[in-house]
N, C-alpha and C positions, 0 to 999 in steps of 0.2 A: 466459401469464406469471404468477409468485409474486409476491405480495405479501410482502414478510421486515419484521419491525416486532418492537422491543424488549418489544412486552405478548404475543409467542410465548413456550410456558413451554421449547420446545428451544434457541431464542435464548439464552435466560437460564441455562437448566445448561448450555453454552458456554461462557460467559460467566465464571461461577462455577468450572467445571474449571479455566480458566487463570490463575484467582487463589490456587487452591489445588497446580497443578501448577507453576509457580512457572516455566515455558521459561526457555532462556538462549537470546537471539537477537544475534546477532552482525550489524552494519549497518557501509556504506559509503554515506555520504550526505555532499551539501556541507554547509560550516561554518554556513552560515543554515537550515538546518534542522536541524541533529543534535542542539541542545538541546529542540526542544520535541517531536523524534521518542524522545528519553530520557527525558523526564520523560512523556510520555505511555506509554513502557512502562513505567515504574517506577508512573502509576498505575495500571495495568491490574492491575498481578503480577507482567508478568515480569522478566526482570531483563538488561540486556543490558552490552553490550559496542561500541563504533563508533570507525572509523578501520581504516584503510590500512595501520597498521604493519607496514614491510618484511620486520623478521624473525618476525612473529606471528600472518601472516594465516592460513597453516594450521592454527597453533596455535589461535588462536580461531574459525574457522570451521569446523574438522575437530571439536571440542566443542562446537558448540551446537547446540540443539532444533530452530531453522530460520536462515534467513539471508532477509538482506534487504538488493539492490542499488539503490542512486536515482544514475543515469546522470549527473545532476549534481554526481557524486562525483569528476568529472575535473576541476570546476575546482585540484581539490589534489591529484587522485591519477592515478598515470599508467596506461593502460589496461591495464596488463599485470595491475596489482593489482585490480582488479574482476575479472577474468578471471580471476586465480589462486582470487578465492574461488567463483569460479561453476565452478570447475571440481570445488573442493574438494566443493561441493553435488551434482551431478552425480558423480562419482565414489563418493559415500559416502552416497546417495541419501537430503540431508539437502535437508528441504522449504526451498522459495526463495520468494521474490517480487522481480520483474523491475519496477523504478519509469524507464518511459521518459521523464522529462521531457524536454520541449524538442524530441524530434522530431518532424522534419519542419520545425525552422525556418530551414533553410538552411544547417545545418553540416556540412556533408557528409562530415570526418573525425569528428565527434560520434558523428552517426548510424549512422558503420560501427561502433562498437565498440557499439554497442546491438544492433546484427544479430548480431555476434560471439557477444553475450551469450544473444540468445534460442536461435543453436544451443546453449548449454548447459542446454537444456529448463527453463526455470522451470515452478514450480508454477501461479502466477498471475503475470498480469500485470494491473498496475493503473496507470490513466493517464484523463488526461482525454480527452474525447471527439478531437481533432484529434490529438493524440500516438498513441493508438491508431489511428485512421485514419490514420497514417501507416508507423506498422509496420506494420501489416498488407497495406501496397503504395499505399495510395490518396492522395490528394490532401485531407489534414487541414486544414494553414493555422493553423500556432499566432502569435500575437502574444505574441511572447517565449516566454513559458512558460506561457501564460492558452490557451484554448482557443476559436477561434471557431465551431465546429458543436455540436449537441446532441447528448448521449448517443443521442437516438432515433438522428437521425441516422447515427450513428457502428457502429449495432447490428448492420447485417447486417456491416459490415467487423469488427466484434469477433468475430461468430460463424466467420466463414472463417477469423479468426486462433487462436479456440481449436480448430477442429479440425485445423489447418494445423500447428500447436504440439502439440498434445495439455497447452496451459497452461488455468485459468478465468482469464477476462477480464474486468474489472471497469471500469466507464468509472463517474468519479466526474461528477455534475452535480447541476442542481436535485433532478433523480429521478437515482438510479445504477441502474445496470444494470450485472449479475454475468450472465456463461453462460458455461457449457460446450461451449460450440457447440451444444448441444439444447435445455438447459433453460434460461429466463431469468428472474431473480430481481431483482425492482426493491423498491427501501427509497425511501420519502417521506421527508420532513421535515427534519430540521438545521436551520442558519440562514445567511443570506449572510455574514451577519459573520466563517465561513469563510474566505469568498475575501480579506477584508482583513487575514489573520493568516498571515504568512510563513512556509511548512514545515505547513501543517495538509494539504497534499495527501498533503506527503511521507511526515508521521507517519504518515500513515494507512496507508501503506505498511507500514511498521515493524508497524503493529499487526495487518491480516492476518496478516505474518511469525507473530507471538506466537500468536494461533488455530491456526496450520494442524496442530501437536502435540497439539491438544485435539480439533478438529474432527474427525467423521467423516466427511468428506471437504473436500476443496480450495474445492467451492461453498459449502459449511456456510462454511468458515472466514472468508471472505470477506466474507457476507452477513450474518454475525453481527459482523464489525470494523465493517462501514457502517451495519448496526442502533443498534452500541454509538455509533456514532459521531456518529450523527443526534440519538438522544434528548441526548445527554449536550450536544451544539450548542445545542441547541433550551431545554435548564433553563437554561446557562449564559446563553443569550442574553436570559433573562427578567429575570436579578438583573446584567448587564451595564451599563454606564455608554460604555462604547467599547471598541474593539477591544484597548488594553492589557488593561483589567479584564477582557473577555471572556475571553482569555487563561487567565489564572489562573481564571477559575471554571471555563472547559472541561476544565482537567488537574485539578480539584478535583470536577468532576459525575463523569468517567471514574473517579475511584478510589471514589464512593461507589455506581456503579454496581452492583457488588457486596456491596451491603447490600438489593438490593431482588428 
């Protein structure tokens, strides 16, 4: 296993490419997370685009750098439009990332349009430890949308699902764990105050998406969004007061990320 940490100086020109390559990433994510999955790529660099629109879903996903699906996009969009842009991805062999929240909590017409989606080969897929153990066949156990097993836990079912996929698989927790089915790349550090900031799984989603046109490959891209995402948790959470103010300094450490 790698060790991936933001004081890597290939992390860092990553990092730096996608503030200077400017991606346009197109998302389908629910209404409580799309703003701070926006404002987190806008501090990155890149520059995006989110929502469902009926008549514009080709138009903005068949133009952008990568895409990027969070399954909890049905609370307001109907399956056919996630699936039209995952098809747009697949077709026009524009890099994706597949956000399974939620399965495996019992929704069983949920779940099918998440299975739907991985036949449309994502790049990545990124999810907490029980969501991923549950796509990949196994017995995860999420409480609501929170994850009750640990990334370790969850590793060898991540590994069968990235060679199963031919996707990298990214299970976020205290430690994340990124593989390929071969190689596996764990990043330390963030902060908990994480988990008490609504959509910071999801964004993180979005911001893979933003890497995977800079990164020289799917792993890189990954392992440098959770790098990026660790540190910038971790300063935020030092000049933090609570989970609001966390907030704003986490979208304010990511855009200054690229001065360092």
């Amino acid at each position: 296993m790698n060790q991936v940490s933001w004081a890597q100086d290939d992390v860092r020109r990553t990092w730096h490419a996608l503030s200077a390559r400017k991606p346009f990433v197109y998302g389908q994510t629910n209404y409580i997370a799309a703003a701070l999955s926006a404002n987190v790529l806008l501090a990155a660099g890149a520059v995006t685009a989110i929502g469902a629109i009926p008549s514009a879903i080709e138009i903005f996903a068949g133009g952008a750098d990568a895409i990027w699906i969070n399954a909890a996009a049905q609370v307001t969009d109907t399956p056919e439009q996630l699936l039209a842009a995952a098809r747009v991805a697949r077709e026009r062999a524009i890099p994706w990332v597949l956000d399974p929240v939620a399965m495996g909590a019992g929704a069983a017409a949920y779940d099918a349009v998440i299975t739907q989606l991985l036949a449309c080969r994502p790049t990545v897929i990124r999810g907490n430890a029980s969501e991923l153990m549950a796509l990949a066949g196994g017995q995860g156990g999420t409480k609501g949308v929170e994850a009750t097993v640990s990334p370790e836990a969850a590793l060898a079912a991540a590994r069968d699902l990235a060679r199963r996929s031919g996707a990298v698989v990214a299970i976020s927790g205290p430690v994340d764990h990124i593989t390929d089915g071969d190689t596996v790349g764990l990043v330390t550090g963030g902060s908990p105050m994480l988990t008490r900031v609504t959509g910071a799984g999801c964004s993180l989603g979005a911001l893979v998406a933003a890497l995977l046109p800079v990164a020289g490959t799917p792993l890189h891209a990954a392992s440098v969004a959770h790098a990026a995402y660790a540190v910038a948790a971790e300063r935020a959470a030092a000049r933090a007061r609570g989970p609001a103010s966390f907030t704003l300094e986490f979208v304010d450490e990511l855009s200054r990320l690229a001065e360092t």
